[in-house]
N, C-alpha and C positions, 0 to 999 in steps of 0.2 A: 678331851672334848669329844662329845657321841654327838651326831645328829638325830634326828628324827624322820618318819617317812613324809612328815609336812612341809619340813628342811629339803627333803630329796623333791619334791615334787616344784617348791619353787625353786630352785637351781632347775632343773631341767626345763621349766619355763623359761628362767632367763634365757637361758641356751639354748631354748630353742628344740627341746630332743622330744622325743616320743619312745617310751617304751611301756611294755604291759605290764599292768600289775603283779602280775604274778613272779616277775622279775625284782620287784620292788625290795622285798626283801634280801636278793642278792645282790642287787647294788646298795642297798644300804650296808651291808655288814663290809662288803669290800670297801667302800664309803669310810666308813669305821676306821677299817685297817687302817689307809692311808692316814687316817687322823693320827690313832695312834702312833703310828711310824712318826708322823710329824713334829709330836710331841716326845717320843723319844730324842730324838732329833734338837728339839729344844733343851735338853739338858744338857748337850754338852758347853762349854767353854769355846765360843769362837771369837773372844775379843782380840787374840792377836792372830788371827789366820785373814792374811788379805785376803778380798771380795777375788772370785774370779771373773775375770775378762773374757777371757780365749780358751777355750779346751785344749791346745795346743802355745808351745811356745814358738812353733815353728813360725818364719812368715814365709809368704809367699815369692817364690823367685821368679817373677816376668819375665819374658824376653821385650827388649826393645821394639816397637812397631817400628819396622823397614817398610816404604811403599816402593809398591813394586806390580809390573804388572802381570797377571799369570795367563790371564787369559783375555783377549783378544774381542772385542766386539761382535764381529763377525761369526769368530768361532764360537759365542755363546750363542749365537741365533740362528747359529748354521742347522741343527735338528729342533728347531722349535717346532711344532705342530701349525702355529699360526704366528704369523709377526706382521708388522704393519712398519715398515723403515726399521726404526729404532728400537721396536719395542717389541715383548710380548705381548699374546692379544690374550685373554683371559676371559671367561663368560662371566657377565656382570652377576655381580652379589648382592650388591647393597642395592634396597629397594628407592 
């Protein structure tokens, strides 16, 4: 399968891209490549090769969440710049 510079020009519409003309032509032939790889790709025999899932077969080993307390109210507010009782004071953001 080839596309054309008419083909490149709506894909990167869809997409949203911007690039110069003068480029056009080197995205199209790399354009190309991939197809052809693609369709290499297509000839082989994948009817018995399961889909993959997971790049890995590892999974993940968690530790159990323990509550626990590390630190101390006070001692979190102890170097605050500004606190107001409970809280940090923070300069407003949202208009």
């Amino acid at each position: 399968m080839h596309i054309d510079k008419e083909t490149i020009r709506k894909i990167a519409h869809l997409g949203r891209l911007e690039f110069e003309e003068k480029n056009e032509e080197h995205i199209l032939k790399d354009f190309n490549k991939i197809l052809d790889w693609m369709d290499k790709l297509n000839e082989l025999d994948t009817s018995n090769v399961a889909p993959l899932i997971h790049m890995s077969s590892e999974v993940n080993v968690l530790r159990e969440d323990e509550v626990k307390v590390t630190l101390k109210h006070e001692e979190a507010l102890y170097n605050a710049p500004k606190k107001d009782s409970d809280y940090f004071r923070v300069p407003k953001f949202l208009g």
